[in-house]
C-alpha positions as CSV (number, residue, x, y, z in Angstrom):
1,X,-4.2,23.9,-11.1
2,X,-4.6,20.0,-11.4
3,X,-8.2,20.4,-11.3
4,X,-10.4,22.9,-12.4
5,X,-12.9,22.9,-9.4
6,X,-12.0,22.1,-5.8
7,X,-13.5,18.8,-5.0
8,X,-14.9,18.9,-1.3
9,X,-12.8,16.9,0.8
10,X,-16.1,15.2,2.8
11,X,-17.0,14.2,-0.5
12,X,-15.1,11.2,-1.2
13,X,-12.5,8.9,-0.3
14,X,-9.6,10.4,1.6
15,X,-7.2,8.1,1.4
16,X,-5.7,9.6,-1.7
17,X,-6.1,13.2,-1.1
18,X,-2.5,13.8,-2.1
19,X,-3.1,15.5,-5.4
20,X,-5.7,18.0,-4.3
21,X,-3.2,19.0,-1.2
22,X,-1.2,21.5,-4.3
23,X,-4.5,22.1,-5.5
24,X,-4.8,24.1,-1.9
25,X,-1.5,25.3,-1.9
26,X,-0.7,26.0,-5.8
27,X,-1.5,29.5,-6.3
28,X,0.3,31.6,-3.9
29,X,-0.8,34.7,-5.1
30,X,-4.9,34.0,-4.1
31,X,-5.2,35.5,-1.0
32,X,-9.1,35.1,-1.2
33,X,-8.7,31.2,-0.5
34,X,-7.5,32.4,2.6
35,X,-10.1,34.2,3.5
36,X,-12.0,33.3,6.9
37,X,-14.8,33.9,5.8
38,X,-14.9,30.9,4.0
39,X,-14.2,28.9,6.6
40,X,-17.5,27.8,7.8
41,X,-17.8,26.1,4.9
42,X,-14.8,23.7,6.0
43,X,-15.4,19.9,7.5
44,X,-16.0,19.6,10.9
45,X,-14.0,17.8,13.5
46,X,-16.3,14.8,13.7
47,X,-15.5,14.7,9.4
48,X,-11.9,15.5,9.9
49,X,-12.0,12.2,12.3
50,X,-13.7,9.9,10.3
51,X,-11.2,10.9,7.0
52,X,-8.1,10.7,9.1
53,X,-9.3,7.2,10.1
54,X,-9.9,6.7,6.3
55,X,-6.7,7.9,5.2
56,X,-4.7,5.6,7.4
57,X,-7.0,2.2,6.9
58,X,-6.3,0.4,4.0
59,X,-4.8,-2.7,2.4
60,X,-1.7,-2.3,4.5
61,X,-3.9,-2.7,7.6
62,X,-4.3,-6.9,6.5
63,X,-0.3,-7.2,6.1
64,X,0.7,-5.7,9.6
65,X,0.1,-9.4,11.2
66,X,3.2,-11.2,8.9
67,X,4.6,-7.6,10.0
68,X,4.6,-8.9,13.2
69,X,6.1,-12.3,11.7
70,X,9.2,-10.8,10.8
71,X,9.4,-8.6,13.9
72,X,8.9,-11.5,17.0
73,X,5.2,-11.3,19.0
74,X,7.0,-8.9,21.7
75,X,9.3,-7.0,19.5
76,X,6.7,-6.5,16.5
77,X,4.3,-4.9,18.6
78,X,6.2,-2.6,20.4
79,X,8.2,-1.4,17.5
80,X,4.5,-1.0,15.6
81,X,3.6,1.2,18.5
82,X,6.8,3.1,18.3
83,X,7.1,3.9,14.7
84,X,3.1,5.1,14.9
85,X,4.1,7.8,17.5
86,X,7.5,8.9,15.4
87,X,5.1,8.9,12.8
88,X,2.1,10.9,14.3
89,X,5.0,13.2,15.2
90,X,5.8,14.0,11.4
91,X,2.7,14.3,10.9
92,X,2.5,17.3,13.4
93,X,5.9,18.9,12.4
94,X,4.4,18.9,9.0
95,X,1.7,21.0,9.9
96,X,3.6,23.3,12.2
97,X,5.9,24.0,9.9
98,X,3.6,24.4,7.2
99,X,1.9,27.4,9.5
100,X,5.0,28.8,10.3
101,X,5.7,29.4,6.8
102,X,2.3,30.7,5.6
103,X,2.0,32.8,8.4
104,X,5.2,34.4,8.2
105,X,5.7,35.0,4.4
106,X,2.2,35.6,4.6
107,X,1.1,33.2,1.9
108,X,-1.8,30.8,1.2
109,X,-2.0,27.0,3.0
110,X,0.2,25.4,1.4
111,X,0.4,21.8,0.2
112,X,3.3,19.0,0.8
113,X,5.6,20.2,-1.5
114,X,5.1,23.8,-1.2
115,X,5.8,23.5,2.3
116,X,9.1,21.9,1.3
117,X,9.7,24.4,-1.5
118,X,9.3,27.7,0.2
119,X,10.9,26.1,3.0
120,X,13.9,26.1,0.6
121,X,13.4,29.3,-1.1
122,X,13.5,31.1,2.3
123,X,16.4,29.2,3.7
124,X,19.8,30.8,4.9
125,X,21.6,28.4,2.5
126,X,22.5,29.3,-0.9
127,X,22.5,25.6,-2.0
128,X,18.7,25.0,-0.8
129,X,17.5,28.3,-2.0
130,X,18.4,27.3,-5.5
131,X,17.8,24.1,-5.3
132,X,13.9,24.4,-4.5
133,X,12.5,24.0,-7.6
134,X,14.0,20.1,-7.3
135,X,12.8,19.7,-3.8
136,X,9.3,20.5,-5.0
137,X,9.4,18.0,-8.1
138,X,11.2,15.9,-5.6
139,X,8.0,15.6,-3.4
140,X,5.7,15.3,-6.3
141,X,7.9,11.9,-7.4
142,X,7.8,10.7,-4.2
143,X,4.2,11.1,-4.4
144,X,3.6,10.0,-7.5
145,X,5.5,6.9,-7.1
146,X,3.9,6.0,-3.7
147,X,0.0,6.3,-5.3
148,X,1.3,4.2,-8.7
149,X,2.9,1.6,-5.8
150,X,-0.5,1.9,-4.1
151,X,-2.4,0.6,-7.2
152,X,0.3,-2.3,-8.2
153,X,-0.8,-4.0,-4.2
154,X,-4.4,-3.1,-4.9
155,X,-3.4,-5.0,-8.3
156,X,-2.2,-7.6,-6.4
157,X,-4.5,-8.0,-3.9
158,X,-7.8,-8.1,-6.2
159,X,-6.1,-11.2,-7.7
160,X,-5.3,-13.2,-5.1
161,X,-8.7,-12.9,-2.8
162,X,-10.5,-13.3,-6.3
163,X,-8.9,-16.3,-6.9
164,X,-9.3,-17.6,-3.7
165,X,-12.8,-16.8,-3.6
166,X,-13.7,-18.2,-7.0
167,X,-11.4,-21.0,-6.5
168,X,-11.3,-21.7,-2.6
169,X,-14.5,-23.8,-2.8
170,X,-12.6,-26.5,-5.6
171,X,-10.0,-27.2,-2.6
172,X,-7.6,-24.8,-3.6
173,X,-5.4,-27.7,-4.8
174,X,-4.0,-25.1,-8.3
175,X,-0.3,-25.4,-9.1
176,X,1.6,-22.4,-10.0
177,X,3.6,-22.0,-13.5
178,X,6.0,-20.4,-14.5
179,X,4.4,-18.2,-16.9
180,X,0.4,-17.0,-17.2
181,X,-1.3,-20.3,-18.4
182,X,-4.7,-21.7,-18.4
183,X,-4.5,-25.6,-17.4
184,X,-6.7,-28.7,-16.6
185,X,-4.9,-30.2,-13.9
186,X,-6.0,-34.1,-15.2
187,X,-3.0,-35.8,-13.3
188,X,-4.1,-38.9,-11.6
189,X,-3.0,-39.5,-7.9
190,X,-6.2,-40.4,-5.5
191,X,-8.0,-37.6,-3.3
192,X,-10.5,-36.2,-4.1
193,X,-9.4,-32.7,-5.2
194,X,-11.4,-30.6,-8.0
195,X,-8.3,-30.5,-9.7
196,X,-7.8,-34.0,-9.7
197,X,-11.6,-34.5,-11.3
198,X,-10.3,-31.8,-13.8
199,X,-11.2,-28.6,-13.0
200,X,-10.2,-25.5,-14.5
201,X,-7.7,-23.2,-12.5
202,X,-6.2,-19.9,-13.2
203,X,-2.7,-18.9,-12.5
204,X,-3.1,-16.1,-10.8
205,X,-1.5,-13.9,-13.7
206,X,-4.1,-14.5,-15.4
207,X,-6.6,-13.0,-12.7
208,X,-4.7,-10.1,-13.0
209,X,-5.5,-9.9,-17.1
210,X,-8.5,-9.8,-16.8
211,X,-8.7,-7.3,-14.1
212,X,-6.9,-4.8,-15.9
213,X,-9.9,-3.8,-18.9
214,X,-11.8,-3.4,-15.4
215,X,-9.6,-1.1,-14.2
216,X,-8.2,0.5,-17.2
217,X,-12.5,1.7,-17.6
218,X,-12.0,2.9,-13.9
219,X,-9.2,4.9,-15.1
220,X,-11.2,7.0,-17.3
221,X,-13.0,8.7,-14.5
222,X,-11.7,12.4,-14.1
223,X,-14.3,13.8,-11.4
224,X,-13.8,11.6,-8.4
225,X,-17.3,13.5,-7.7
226,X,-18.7,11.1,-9.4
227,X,-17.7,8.4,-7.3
228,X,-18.9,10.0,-4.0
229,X,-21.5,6.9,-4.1
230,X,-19.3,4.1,-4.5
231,X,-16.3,5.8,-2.0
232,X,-18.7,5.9,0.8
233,X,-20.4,2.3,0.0
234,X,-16.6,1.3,-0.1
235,X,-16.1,2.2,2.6
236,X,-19.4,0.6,4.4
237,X,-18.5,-2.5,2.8
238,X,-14.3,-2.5,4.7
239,X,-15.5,-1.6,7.9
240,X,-18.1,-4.7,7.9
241,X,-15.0,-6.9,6.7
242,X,-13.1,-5.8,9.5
243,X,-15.4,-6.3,12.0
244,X,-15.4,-9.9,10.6
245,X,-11.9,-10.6,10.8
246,X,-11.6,-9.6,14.7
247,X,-14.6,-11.9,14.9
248,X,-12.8,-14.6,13.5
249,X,-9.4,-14.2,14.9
250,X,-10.8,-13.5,18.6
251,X,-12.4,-17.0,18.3
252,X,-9.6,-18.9,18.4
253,X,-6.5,-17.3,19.7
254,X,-3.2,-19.2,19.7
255,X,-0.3,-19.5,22.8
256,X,2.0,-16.7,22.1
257,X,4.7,-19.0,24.1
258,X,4.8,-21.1,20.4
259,X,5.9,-17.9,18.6
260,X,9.8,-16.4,18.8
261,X,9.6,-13.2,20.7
262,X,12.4,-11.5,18.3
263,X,12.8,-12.6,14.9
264,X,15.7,-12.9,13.5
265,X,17.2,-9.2,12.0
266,X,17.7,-10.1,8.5
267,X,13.6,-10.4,8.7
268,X,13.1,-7.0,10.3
269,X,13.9,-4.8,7.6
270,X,10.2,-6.2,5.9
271,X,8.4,-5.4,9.2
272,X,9.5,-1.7,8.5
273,X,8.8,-1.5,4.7
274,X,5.0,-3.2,5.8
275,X,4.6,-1.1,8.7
276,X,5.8,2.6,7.1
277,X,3.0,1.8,4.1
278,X,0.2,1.4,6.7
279,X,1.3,4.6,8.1
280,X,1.3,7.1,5.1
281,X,-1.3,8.8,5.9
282,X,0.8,11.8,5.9
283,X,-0.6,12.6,2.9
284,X,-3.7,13.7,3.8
285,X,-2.9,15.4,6.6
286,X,-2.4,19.4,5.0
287,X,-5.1,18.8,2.9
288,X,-7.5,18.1,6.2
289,X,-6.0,20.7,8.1
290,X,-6.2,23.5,5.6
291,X,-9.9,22.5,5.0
292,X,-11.2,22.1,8.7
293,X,-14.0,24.6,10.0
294,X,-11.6,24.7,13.0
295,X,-7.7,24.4,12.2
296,X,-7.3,25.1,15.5
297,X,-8.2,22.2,16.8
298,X,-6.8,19.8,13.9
299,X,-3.9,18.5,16.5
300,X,-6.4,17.2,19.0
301,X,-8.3,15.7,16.0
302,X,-4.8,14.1,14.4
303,X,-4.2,12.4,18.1
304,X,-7.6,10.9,18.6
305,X,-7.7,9.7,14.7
306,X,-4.2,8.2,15.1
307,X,-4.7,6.9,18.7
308,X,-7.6,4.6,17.7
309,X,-5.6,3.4,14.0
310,X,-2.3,2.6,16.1
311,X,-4.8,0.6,19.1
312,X,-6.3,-1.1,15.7
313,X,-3.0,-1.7,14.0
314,X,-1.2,-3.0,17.3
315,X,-4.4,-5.0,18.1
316,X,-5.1,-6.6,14.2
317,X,-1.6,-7.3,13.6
318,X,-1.1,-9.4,17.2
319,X,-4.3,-11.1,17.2
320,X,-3.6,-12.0,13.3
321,X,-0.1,-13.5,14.5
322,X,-1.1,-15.4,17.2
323,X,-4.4,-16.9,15.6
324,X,-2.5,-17.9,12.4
325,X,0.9,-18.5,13.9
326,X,3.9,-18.8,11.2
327,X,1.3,-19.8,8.4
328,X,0.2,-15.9,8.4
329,X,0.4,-14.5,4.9
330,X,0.7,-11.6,3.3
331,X,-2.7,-10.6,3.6
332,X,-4.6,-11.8,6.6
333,X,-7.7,-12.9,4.3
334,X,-6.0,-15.1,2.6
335,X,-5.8,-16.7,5.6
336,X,-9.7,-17.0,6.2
337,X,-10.9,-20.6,5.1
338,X,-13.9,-20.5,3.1
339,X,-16.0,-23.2,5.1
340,X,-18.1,-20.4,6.3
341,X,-20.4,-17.3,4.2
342,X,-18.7,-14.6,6.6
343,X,-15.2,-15.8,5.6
344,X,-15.8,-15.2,1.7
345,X,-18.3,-12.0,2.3
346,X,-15.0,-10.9,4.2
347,X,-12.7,-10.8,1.0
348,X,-15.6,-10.0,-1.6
349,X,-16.3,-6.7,0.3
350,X,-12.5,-5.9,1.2
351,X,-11.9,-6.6,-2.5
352,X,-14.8,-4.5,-3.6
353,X,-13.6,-1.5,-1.2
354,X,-10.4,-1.8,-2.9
355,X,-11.3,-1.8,-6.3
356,X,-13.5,1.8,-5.9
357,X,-10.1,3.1,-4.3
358,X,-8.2,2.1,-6.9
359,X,-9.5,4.8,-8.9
360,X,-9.2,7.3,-6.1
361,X,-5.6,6.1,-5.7
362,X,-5.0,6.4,-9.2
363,X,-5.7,10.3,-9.2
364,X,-3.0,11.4,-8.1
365,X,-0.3,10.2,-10.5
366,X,-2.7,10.9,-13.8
367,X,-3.4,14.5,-12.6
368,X,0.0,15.0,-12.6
369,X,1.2,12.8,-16.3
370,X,-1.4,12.8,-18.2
371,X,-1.7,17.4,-18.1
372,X,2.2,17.3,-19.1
373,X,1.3,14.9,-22.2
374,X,-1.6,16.4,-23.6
375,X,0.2,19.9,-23.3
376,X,2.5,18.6,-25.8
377,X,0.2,17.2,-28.2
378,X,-2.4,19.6,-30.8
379,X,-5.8,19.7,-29.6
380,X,-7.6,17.3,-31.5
381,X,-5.8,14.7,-30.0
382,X,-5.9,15.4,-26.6
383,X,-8.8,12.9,-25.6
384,X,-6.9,10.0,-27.0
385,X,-3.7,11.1,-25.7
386,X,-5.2,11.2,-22.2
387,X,-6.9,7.8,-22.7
388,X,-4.2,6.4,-24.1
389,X,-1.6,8.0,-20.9
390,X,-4.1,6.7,-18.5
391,X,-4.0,3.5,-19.8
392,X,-0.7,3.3,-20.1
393,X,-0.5,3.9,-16.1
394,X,-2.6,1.5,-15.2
395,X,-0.7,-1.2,-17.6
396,X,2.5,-0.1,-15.7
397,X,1.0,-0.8,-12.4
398,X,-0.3,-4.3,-13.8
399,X,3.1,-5.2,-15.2
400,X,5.0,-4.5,-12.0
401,X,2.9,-6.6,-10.5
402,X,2.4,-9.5,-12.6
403,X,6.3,-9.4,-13.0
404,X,7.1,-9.1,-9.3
405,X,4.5,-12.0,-8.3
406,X,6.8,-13.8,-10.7
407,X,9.7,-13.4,-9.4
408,X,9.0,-14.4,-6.2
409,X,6.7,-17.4,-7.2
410,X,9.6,-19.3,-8.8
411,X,12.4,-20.6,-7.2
412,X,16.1,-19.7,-7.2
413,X,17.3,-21.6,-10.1
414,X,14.1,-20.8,-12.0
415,X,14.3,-17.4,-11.3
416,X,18.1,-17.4,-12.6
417,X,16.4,-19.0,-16.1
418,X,13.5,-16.3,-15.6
419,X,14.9,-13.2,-15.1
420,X,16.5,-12.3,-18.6
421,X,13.2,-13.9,-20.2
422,X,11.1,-11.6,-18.7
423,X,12.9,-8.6,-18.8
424,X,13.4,-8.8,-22.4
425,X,9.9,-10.3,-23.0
426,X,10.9,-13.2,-25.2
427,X,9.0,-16.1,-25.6
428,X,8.2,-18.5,-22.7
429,X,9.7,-18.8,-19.7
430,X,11.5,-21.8,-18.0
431,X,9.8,-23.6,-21.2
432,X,9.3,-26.9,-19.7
433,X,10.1,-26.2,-15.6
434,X,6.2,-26.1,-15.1
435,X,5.6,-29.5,-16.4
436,X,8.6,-30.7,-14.4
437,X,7.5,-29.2,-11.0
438,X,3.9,-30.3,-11.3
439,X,5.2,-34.2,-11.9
440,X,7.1,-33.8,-9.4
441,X,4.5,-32.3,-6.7
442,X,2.4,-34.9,-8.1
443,X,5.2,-38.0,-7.4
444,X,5.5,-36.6,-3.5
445,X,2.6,-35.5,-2.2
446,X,-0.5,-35.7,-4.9
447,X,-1.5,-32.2,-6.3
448,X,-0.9,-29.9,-3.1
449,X,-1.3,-25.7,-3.8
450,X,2.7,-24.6,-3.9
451,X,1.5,-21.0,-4.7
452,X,2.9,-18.5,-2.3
453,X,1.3,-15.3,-2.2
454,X,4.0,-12.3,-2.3
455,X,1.7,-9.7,-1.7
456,X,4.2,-9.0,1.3
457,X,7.2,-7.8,-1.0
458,X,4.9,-5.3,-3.0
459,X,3.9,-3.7,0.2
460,X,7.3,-3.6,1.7
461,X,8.6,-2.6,-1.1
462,X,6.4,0.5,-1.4
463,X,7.1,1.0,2.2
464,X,10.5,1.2,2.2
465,X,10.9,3.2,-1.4
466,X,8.1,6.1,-1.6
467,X,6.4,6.0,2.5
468,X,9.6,6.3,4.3
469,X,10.7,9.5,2.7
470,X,7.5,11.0,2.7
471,X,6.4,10.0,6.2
472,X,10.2,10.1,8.0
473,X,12.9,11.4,5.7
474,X,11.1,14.9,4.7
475,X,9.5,16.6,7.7
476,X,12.3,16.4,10.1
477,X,14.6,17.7,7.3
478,X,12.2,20.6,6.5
479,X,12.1,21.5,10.4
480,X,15.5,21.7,10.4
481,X,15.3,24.1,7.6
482,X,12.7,26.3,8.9
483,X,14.2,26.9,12.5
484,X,17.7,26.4,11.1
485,X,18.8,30.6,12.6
486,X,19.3,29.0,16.1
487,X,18.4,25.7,16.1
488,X,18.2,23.8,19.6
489,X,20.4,20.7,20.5
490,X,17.2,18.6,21.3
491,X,15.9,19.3,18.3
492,X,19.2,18.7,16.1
493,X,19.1,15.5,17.3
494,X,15.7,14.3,17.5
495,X,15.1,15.4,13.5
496,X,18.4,13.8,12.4
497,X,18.3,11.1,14.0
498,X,14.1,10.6,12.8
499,X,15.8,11.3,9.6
500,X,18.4,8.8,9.7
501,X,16.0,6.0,10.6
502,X,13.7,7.1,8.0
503,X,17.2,6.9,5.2
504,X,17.8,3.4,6.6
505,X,14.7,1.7,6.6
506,X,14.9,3.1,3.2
507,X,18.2,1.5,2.5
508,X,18.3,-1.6,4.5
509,X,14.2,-2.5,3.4
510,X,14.5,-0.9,-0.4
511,X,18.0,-4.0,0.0
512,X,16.1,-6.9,0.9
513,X,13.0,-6.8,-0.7
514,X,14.4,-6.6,-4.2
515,X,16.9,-9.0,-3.4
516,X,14.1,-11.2,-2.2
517,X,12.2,-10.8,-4.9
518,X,15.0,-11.8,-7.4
519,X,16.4,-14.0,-5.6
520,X,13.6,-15.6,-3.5
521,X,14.4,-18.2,-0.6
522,X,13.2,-21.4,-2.2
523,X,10.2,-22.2,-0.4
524,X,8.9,-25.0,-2.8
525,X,9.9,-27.7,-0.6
526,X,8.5,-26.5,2.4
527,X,5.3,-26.5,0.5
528,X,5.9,-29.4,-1.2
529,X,6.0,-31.5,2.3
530,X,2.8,-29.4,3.4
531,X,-0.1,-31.3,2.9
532,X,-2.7,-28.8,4.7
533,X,-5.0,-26.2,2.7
534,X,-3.3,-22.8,2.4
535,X,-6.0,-21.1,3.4
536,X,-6.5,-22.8,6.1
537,X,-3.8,-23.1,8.3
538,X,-4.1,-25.9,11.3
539,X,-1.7,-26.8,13.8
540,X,-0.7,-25.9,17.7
541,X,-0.5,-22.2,17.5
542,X,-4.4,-22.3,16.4
């Protein structure tokens, strides 16, 4: 057991509910948890709705628009339509299969992994029957690594709609450096800029620092009971934000005649790494099921929930795309000016929502380190060992962050100079590049913002590595293993073939983010010839 009491699922956030899903599905030997009398005291279906919306709204929701971006206006939103129904799909084979096997072996519900474990176990094949043991640790990584990828864009995130919000009302005029700096921006060249006047801005690195003692307290928390509170103001607090953002976008919607219908293909691998991480919501799918007052009619509730997030998805990403146009970033509130109260209310709730699910998201992955560390240390150390492996998580996140928004903030030759530097964590990096770029920004176009959020890479990247497998790669694979006596044609080839598009999103998205991040396109000239705010975007398709 990860935790020594089951935690209501109504309680709190569901977002995150992976870790309790093996609480459920742990011990196969209680037969009392599957006891029907206990089930009135599961969630209803109106609960089960709300949490599956829950579970599938999040910060990936405010990427999908640049999803669109790299997919075209017509071909973006059809393939967003298409991967939510092969997703919704998983989602259901999951649970069917899941059934199948507690039913027949006559077994407890059963999580994620021990659905893909005793699938295994009771396979046909020699090779999968002994290799189960992996497939269950296999799952767990998966997991692990897609929560711990869920708190470096939270990461991320927090820092760049804090900056911009603190920042924003200066005219947003900072320059970026090549490492985390603190700087007065003195440099004489008219306008009227708080930087010119000699403000004091933040590289965004630096937000980041002082996030992390923030988040390294949140950390602490071990009963997400506790949080009940703050989950449910959290989530108050998102809903109002989005509400705010379709009131924004709707007000001004651009010609979708100015946009390319199909973007180019070397583009679309990002739209699947985006896309996939706004769809794992396949984690909390067993976890509802096996907790609802009425299993029976969890399929209708997983169609309605996922009906409305893929009209939402579809309908955010679009409107997002053809109100900001190719200026769309990788967060669609960055994108909100701050001329207005509702625009900066907008990314100081979102943020505030994301902060509390920060430590909801970071359950998962310390309820499964920080047990295997203290195990190995006497008692009297425990506490600190468990402080200390908790904050060592969260410092991980922070520093896969801070190191991937560097990367992609420099430009090609820097990031040749960089790489090595930063890797190896010697001294300063590209010693003297920063002064050089920020004379010559200064010689061409006055002090103009050259920062370029990458908060698209982290989500794609997340996409592509952890989602994919869980949400495409592993539940076709486990049908195939539980009806693999006589399996059907149709079925041969609808599960390999889900499973082969799940692999190569993997491959082809997993490809090009990292080589985008390393080797980013050098977008400081384009910047340096743009003369408008970056956050807010003018021009025909507004």
């Amino acid at each position: 057991m990860l935790v020594p009491d089951p935690i209501p699922l109504y309680l709190i956030n569901m977002e995150v509910m992976t870790p309790l899903m093996e609480e459920m599905g742990g011990d196969e030997n209680s037969d009392e948890e599957s006891d029907p009398e206990q089930q009135p005291r599961g969630i209803t279906f109106t609960q089960t709705l709300l949490h599956l919306l829950k579970g599938n709204i999040g910060t990936g929701l405010l990427g999908l628009p640049l999803a669109v971006k790299n997919a075209g206006i017509v071909l973006g939103p059809l393939c967003l339509v298409l991967m939510g129904v092969v997703c919704v799909h998983c989602m259901h084979v999951l649970v069917n299969c899941s059934h199948q096997l507690s039913e027949r072996f006559k077994k407890s519900p059963l999580g994620y992994s021990e659905t893909v474990a005793v699938a295994m176990e009771t396979s046909s094949s020699h090779c999968l029957r002994k290799g189960a043991h992996f497939g269950r640790h296999l799952v767990n990584f998966f997991l692990v690594l897609t929560q711990l990828g869920f708190c470096s864009v939270y990461f991320v995130f927090l820092a760049e709609n804090i900056k911009q919000v603190l920042e924003g009302h200066h005219g947003n005029s900072t320059a970026p450096a090549p490492v985390m700096m603190l700087y007065s921006n003195s440099s004489a060249g008219g306008g009227t800029d708080a930087a010119v006047s000699g403000t004091m801005v933040l590289d965004q690195r630096v937000y980041m620092l002082f996030l992390l003692p923030l988040l390294i307290l949140l950390s602490f928390i071990t009963d997400l009971r506790t949080m009940a509170a703050l989950s449910a103001a959290a989530n108050v607090c998102m809903a109002i934000s989005l509400v705010l953002i379709f009131t924004y976008v709707l007000h001004d919607v651009g010609d979708p005649r100015q946009l390319p219908f199909v973007s180019t293909w070397s583009k679309f691998p990002f739209f699947f790494g985006t896309a996939i991480f706004a769809f794992e919501g396949i984690g909390v799918v067993l976890p509802l099921e096996n907790q609802m007052r009425e299993p029976k009619r969890f399929p209708q509730a997983l169609d309605i929930g996922m009906g409305i997030v893929i009209v939402l998805y579809v309908s955010l990403a679009t409107l997002g795309y053809l109100r900001f146009g190719e200026d769309i970033k990788g967060s669609i509130t960055l994108n909100l000016p701050h001329d207005t109260w509702s625009n900066l209310l907008v990314k100081v709730l979102y943020s505030f929502g994301v902060y509390v699910s920060f430590a909801v998201q970071f359950f998962v992955p310390a309820e499964i380190v920080v047990p295997a560390v203290c195990k190995r240390v006497s008692e009297p150390w425990r506490r600190p060992a468990d402080l200390c492996t908790r904050t060592l998580l969260v410092i991980i996140t922070c520093e896969w962050s801070t190191n991937t928004r560097l990367f992609s903030s420099l430009s090609a030759e820097e990031n040749r100079r960089t790489r090595i530097a930063v890797v190896c964590h010697v001294g300063p990096v590209c010693e003297g590049t920063a002064e050089r770029d920020r004379e010559r920004v200064n010689d061409r176009t006055g002090v103009v913002a050259i920062l370029v959020p990458r908060l698209d890479l982290v989500i794609s990247l997340v996409g592509a590595v952890s989602s994919s497998a869980l949400a495409l790669v592993f539940p076709p694979l486990v049908e195939l293993v539980v009806h693999s006596v006589r399996p059907s044609a149709f079925l041969l080839l609808k599960d390999l073939s889900i499973a082969v598009l799940g692999f190569l999103g993997f491959l082809t998205g997993t490809y090009v983010t990292v080589g985008e991040i390393i080797h980013p396109e050098d977008q400081t000239e384009a910047h340096l010839h743009d003369h408008r705010n970056w956050t807010t975007p003018t021009g025909p398709p507004l």
